[in-house]
N, C-alpha and C positions, 0 to 999 in steps of 0.2 A: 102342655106343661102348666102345671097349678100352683102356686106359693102361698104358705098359708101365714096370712098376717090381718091385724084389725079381727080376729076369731075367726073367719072363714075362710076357705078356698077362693083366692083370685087367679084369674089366667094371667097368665105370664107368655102369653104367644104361644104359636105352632108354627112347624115346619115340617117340608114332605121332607124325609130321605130314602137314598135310593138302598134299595134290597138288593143283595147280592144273590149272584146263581145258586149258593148254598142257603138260602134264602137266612142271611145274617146282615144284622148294621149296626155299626158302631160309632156310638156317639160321643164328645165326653162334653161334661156339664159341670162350668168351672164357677167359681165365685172367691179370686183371689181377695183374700185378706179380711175375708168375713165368715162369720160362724154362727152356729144358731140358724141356720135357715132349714123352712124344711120345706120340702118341695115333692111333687107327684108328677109321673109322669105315666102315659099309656100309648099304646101303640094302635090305630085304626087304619082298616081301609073302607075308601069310600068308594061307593056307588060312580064311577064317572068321576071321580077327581084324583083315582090312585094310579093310574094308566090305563085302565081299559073298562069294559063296561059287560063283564061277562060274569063274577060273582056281585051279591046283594053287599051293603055295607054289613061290617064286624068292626064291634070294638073292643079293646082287651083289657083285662083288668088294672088296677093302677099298682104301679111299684113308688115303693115310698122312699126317700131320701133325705139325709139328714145331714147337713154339712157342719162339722167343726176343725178345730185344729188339732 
């Protein structure tokens, strides 16, 4: 996840989450009581750090996010 403040894109951390057998996950990404953010996230698997070591890394495009009230 990316937050864009100061004019560019900052990381704002990563975390794995787990995939479901319908290969779905649901996350939700909260920021009570503030507005104006706007944030990017993308989904990857890695090489050896996603569970197993049988596809190459892929990463996915960014969806963009815009929090107000």
């Amino acid at each position: 996840m990316q937050v864009f403040a100061n004019g560019s894109w900052q990381d704002a951390g990563s975390q794995f989450f787990a995939v479901s057998s319908t290969g779905r996950c649901a996350v939700v990404l909260q920021a009570p009581g503030r507005a104006g953010i706007q944030a990017r996230v993308r989904t990857d698997y890695l090489y050896g750090q996603s569970g197993d070591t049988v596809n190459a890394s892929v990463y996915g495009s960014w969806t963009y996010v815009y929090f107000s009230n």
